[in-house]
GUBA-297926 format. One record per residue: residue number from 1; x, y, z of N, C-alpha, C in turn. Coordinates in pm, whole numbers, plus 32768, in hexadecimal, padded with zeros to 4 digits. Each point is the difference from the previous one (the first is absolute). Example, Ala and Ser with C-alpha at 12.3 -4.5 7.8 and 13.67 -1.06 7.14 Angstrom:
BEGIN
1:8527:7DC7:830C:7FA7:8077:8000:805A:8078:8000
2:7FDD:8069:7FB8:8052:8077:8006:7FB3:806D:8049
//
This chain:
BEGIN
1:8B91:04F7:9875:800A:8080:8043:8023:806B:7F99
2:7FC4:806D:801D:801B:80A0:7F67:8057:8051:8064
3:8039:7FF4:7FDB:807A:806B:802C:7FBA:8098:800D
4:7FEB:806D:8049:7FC6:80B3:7FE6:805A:8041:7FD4
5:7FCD:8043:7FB2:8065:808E:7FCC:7FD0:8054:807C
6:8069:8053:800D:8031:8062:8062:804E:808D:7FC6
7:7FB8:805F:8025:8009:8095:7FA9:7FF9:8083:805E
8:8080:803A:7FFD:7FD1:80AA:8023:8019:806D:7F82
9:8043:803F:800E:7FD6:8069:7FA9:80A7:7FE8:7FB6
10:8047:7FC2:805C:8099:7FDF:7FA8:8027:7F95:8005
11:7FAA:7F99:8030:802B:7F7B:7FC1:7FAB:7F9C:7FC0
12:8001:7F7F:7FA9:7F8E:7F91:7FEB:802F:7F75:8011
13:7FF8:7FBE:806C:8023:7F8B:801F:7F95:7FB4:7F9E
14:800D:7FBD:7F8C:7F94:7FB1:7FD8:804A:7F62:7FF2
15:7FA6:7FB9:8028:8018:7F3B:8003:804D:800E:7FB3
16:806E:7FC2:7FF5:8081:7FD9:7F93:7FD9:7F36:7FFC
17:800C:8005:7F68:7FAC:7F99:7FC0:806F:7FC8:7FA8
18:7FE0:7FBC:7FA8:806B:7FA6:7FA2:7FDA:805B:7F6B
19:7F7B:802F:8022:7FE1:8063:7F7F:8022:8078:8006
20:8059:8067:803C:8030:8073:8046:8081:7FEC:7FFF
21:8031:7FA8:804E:8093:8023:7FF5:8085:8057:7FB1
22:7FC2:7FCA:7F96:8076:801A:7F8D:7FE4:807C:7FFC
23:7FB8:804D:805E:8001:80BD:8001:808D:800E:805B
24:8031:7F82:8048:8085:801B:804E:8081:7FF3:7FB4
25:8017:7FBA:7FBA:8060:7FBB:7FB5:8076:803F:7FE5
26:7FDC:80B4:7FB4:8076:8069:8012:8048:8027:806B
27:7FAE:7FEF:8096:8020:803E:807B:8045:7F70:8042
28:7FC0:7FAA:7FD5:8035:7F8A:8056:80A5:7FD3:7FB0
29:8015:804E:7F8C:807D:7FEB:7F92:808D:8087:8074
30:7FBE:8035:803B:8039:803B:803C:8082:7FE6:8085
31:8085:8057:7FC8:807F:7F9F:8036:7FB4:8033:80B1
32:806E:7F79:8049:7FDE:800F:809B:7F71:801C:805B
33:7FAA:7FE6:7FB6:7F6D:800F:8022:8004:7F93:8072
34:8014:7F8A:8019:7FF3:7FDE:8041:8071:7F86:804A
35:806B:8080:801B:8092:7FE6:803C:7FC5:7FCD:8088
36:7FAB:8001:8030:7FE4:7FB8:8092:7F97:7FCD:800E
37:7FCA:7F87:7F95:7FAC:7FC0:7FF1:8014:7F7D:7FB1
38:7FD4:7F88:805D:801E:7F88:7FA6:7FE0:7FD9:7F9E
39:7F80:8078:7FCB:7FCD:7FE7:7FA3:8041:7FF9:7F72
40:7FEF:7FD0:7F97:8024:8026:7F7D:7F9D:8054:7F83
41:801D:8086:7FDF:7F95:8005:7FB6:8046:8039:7F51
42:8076:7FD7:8003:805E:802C:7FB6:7FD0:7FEA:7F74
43:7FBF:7FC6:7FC8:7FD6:7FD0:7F77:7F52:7FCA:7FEB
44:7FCE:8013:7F93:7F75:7FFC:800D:7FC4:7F86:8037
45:8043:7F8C:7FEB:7FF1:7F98:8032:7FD1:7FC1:80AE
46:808C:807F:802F:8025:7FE7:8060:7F8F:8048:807A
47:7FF3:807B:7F94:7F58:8080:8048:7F99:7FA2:8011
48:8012:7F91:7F8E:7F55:7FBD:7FBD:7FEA:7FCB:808B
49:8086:7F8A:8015:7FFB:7FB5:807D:7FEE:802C:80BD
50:8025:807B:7FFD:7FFF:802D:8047:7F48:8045:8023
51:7FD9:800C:7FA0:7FA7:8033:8012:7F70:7FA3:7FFB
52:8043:7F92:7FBD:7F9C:7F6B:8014:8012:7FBD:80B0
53:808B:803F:802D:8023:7FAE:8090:7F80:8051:8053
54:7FDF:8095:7FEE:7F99:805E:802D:7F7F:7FF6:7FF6
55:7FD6:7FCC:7F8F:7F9F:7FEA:7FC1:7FAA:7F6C:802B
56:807B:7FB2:8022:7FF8:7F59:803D:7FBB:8036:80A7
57:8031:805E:804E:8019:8016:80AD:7F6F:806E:7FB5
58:7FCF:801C:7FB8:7F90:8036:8021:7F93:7FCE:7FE7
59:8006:7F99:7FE2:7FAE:7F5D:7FD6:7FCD:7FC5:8078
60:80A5:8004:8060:7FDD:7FAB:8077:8009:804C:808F
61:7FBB:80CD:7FB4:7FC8:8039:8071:8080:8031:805F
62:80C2:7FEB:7FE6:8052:8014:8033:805A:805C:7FC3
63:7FC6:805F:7FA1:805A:8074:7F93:7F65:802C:800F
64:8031:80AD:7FC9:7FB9:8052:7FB1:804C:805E:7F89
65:7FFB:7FCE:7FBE:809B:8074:7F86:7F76:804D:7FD6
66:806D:8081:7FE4:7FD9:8086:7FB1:8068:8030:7FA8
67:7FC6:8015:7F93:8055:806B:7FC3:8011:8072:8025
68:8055:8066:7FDF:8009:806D:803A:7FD6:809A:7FA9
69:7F91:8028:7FF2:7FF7:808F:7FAE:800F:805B:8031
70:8086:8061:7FD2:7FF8:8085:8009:7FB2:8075:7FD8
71:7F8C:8021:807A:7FE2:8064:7F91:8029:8097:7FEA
72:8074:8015:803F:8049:8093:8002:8045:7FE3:7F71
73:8054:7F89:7FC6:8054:8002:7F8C:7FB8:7FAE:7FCE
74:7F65:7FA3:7FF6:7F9C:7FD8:7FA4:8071:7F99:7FC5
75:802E:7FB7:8062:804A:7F8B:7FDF:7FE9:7F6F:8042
76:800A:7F8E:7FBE:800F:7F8E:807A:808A:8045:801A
77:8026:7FA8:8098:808E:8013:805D:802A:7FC2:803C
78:7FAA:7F85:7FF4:803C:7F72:8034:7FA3:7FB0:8055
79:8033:7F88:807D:7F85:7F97:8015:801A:8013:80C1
80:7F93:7FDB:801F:7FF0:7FE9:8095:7FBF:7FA7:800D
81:7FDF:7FF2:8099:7FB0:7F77:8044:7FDD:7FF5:808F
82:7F9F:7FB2:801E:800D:7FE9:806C:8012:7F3D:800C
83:8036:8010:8061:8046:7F5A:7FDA:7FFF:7FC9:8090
84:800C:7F91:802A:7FFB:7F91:807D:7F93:8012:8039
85:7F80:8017:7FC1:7F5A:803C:803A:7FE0:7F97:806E
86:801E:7FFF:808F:7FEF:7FC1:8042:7F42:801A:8034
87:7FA7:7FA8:7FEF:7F8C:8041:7FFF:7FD8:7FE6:8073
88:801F:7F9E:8035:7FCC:7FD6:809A:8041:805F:807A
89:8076:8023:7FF1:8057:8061:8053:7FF4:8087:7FE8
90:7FC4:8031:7F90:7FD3:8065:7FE0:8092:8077:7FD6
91:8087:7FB7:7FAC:8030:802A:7FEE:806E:7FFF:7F65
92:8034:8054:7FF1:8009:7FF0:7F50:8096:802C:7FDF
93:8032:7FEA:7FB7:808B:808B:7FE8:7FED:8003:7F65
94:8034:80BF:7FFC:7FFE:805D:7F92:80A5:7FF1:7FC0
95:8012:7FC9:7F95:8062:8004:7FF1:7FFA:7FCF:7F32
96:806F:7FC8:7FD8:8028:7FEC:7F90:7FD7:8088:7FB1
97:8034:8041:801E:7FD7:8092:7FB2:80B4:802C:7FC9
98:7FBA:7FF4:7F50:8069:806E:7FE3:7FF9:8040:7FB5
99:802C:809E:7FDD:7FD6:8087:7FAE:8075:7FFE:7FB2
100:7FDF:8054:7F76:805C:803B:7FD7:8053:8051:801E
101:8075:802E:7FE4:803C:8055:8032:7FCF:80AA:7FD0
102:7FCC:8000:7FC3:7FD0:80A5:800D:7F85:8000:804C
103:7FD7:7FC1:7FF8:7F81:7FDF:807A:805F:7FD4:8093
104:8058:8027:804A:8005:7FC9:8058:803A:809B:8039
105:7FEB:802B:8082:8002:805D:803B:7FA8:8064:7FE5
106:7F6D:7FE3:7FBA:7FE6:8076:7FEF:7F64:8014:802A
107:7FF1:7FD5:8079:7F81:7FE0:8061:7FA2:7FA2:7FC6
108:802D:7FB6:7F96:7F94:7F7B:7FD1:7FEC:7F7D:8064
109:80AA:7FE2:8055:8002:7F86:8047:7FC8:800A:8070
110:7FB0:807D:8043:7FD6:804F:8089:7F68:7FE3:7FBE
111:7FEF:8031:7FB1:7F4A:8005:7FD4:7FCA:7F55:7FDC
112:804C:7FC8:7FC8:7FEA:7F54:7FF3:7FF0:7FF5:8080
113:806A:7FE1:8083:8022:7FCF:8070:7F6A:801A:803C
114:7FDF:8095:7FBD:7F9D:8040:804B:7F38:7F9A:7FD6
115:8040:8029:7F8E:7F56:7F7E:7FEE:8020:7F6A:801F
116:8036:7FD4:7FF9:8035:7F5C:8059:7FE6:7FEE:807B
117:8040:8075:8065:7FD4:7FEF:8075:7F88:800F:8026
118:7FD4:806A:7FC0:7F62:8025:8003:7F92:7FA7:7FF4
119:8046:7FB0:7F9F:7F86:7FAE:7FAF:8026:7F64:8081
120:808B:7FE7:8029:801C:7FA7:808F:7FE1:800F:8056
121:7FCE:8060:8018:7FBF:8051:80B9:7F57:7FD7:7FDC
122:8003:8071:7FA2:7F5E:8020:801C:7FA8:7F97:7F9C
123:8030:7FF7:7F92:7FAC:7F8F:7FD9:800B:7F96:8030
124:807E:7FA5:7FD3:8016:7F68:8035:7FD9:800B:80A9
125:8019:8029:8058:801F:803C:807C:807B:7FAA:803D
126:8061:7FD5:7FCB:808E:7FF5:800C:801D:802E:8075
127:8029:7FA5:8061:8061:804B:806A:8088:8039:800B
128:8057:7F9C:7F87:806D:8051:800E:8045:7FD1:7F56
129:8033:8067:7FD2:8028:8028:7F82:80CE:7FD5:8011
130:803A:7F96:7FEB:8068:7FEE:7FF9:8050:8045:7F7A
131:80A7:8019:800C:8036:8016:7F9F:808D:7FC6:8028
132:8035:7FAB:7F6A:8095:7FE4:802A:8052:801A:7F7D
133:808D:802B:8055:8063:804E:7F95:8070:7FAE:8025
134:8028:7FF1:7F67:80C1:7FF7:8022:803C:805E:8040
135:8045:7FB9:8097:8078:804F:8050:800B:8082:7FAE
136:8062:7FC8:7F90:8032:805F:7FC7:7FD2:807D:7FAD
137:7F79:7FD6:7FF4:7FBE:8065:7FAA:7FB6:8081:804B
138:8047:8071:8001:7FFA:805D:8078:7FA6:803B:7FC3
139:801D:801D:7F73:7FAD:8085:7FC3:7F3C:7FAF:8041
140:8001:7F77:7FDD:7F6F:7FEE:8016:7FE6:7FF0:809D
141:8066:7FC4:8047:7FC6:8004:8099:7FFD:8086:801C
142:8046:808B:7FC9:7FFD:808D:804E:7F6C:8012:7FA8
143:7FB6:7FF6:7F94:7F72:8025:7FDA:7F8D:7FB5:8055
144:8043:7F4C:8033:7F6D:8000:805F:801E:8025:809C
145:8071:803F:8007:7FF0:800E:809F:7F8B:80A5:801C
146:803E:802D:7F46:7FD9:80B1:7FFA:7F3D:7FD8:8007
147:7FF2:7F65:7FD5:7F85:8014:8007:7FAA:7FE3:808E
148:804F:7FEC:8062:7FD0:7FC3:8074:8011:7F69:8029
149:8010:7FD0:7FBB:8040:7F89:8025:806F:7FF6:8053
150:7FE4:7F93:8073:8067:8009:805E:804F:7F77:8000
151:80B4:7FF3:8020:8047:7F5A:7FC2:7FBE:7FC0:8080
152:800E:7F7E:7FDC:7FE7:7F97:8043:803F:7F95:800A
153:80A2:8008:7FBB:806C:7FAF:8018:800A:7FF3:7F85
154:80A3:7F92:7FF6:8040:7FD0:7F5F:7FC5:7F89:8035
155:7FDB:7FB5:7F78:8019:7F83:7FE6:8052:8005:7FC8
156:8089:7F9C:803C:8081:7FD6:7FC7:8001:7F78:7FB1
157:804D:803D:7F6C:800F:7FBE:7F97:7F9A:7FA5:7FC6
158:7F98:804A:7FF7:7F5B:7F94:7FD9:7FF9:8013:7FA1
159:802A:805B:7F89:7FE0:7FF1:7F94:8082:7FFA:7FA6
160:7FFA:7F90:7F84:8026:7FE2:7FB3:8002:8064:7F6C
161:805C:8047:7FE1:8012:8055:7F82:801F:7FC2:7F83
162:7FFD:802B:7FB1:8020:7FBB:7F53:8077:7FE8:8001
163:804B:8071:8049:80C1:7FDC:7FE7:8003:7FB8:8084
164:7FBF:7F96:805D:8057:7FB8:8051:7FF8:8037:8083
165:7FD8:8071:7FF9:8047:8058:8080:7F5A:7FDA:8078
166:8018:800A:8084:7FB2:7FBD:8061:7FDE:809C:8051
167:7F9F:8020:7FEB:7FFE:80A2:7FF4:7F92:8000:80B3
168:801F:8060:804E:7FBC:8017:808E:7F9C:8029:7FB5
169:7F70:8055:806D:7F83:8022:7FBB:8010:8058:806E
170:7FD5:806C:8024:7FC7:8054:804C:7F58:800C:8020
171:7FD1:7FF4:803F:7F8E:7FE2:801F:7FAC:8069:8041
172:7F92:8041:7FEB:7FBE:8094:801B:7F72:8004:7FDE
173:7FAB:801A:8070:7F5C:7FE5:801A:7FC1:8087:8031
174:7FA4:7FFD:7FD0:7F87:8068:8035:7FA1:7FC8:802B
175:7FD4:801C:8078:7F7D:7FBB:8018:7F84:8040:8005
176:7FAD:7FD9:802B:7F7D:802C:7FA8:7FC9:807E:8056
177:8030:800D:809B:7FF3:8048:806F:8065:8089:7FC9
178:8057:7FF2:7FB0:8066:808B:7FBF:7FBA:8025:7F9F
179:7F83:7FD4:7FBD:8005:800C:7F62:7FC5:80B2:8008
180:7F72:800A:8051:7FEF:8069:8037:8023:8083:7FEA
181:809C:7FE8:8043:8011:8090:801C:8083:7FF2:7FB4
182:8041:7FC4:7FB9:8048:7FE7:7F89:7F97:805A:7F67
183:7F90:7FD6:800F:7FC3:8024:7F77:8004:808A:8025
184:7FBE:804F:8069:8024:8085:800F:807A:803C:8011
185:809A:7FC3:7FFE:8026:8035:8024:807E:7FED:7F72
186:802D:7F9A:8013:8060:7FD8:7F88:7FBA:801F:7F75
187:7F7C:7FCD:7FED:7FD9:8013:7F99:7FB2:8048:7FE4
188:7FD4:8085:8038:7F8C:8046:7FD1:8011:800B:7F77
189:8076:802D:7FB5:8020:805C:7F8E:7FAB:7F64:7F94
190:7FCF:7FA2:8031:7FEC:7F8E:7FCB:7F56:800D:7FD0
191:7FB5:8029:8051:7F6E:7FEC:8067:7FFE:8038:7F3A
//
């Protein structure tokens, strides 16, 4: 399976590969990047693996990773995905995404969200676009609720963190009947 690049006028989702990566390596060196994620991407090693675990789930048709290009600051800014590609149910979740910190608040994570879904609605024809957050991680559940996404309950203590800790998930879907009038409405500034 080839992963698509995905492009508007301020962002470039392109396939994130084992030959690409190391365009992350400075951003992924970055403190607290990913304080609410089990992931590890703390050392080059640790990016390599992480990005072979992506690279493996897009082999077997259940990941799609992207790198992330800015093109307002003509920078990479970090990695996304679409991940648990349920193909028979016709449903997927957008998630493992993380930016740098000068890249973060500054309408890049709205214009990504924005070709993902786009490319989950109307190409794949996806019925429903899942997203899940740590409880605790407000700053990202208050950006997908801003995107239309509506919760759909915690899963309590399902995921396992690096330090031990047994972390809830918050759980938040769009379905394919919202996407519609979401694209006109949340996202025009996107179109």
């Amino acid at each position: 399976m080839n992963a698509p690049t995905l492009e508007n006028n301020r962002v470039k989702l392109e396939p994130l590969h084992l030959n690409n990566y190391e365009l992350l390596e400075s951003i992924a060196l970055e403190e607290n990047l990913l304080a609410y994620s089990p992931s590890d991407i703390s050392a080059p090693e640790k990016l390599k693996d992480y990005v072979q675990v992506a690279v493996e789930g897009l082999n077997y048709k259940v990941t799609i990773p992207f790198i992330i290009y800015d093109k307002q600051k003509q920078a990479y800014a970090g990695s996304t995905r679409f991940g648990l590609i349920n193909w028979k149910n016709k449903v997927l979740h957008i998630g493992w995404t993380w930016i740098g910190h000068q890249f973060q608040g500054t309408g890049l994570n709205a214009n990504m969200k924005f070709l993902m879904l786009q490319y989950a609605f109307e190409t794949l024809e996806f019925e429903k676009v899942e997203f899940r957050i740590d409880e605790r991680n407000h700053k990202s559940r208050k950006a997908v609720e801003k995107l239309g996404a509506k919760p759909e309950g915690i899963l309590r203590q399902d995921v396992l963190m690096k330090d031990g800790f047994r972390r809830s998930t918050c759980c938040y879907g769009i379905l394919r009947t919202e996407w519609a009038d979401l694209k006109t409405t949340i996202f025009e500034d996107c179109l």
